[in-house]
N, C-alpha and C positions, 0 to 999 in steps of 0.2 A: 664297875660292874654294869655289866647291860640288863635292863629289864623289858621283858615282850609279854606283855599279857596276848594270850589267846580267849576263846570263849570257854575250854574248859580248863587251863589253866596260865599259870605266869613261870615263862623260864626267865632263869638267870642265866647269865653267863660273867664270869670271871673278864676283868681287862686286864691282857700281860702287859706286865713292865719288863720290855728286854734287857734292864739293870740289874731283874733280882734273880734270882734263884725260883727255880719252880716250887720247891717249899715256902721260900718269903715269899711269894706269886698268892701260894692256897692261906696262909696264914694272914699276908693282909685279907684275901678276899672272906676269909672266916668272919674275921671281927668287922669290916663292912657290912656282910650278912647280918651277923646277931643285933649289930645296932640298927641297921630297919627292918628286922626280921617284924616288926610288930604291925609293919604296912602291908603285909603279904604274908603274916600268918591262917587268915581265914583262906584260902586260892590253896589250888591245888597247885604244887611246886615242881618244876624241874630245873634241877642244878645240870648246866650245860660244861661237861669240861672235855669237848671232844675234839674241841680245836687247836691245838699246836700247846698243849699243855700234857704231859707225861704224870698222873697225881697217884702217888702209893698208899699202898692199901692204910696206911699210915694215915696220912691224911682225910684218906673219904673217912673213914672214923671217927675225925671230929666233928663228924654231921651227926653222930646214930644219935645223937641224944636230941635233937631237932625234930631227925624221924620219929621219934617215939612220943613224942609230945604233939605231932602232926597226926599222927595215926591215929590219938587217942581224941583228937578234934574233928574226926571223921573228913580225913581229906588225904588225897594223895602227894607222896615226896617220894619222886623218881633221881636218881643222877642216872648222867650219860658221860658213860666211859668205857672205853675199850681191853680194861683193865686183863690181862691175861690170868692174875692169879684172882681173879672172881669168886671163886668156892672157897675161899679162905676167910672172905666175908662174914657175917650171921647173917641169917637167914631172913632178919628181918628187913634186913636193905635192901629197897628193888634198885640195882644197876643194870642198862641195857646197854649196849653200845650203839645206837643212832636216837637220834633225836625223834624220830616217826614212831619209833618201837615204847617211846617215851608217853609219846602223845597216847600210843595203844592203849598202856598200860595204865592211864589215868581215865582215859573213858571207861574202861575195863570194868575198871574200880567203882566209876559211877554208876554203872549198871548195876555190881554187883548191890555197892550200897540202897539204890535204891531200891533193889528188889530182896534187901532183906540177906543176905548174905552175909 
């Protein structure tokens, strides 16, 4: 996995291994996530999977539960994917598909937080 801190948050991105399967792909990148999830817990996060990775709604779902414990420590968790069955989601996942829409949506957020929203 790559990691790029910016000033208002830190994307990830997934490193493909052209041996595996796009599921083994998201499922190593899972449990590499959770074991240093604890270095880039406080940051505001974007999971980047918009590069030559295909991920089912299947999969982005083994994030919600990351999201929900990120949301409740007042910080933004964006993924980026192009996902076409997007509404099939809950509601409580922000996915965008570009990376810029990404960054929006996390300043978005600081704004909102800090003015009390």
């Amino acid at each position: 996995m790559t990691i790029n801190k910016t000033d208002s948050a830190t994307i990830i991105k997934p490193k493909i291994n052209e041996q595996m399967s796009t599921a083994q792909n998201i499922v190593n990148f899972y449990n590499v996530f959770i074991e240093k999830y604890h270095i880039f817990k406080d940051n505001n996060l974007i999971l980047d999977f918009s590069e030559n990775l295909s991920i089912d709604l299947k999969e982005i779902l083994l994030f919600s539960h990351i999201n929900n414990s990120h949301k409740e420590n007042k910080k933004s968790f964006v993924i980026v994917n192009d996902n076409k069955e997007i509404d099939k989601l809950p509601d409580e996942l922000i996915i965008v598909p570009t990376l810029e829409e990404a960054e929006d949506v996390v300043e978005l957020e600081d704004i909102e937080r800090d003015l009390g929203i």
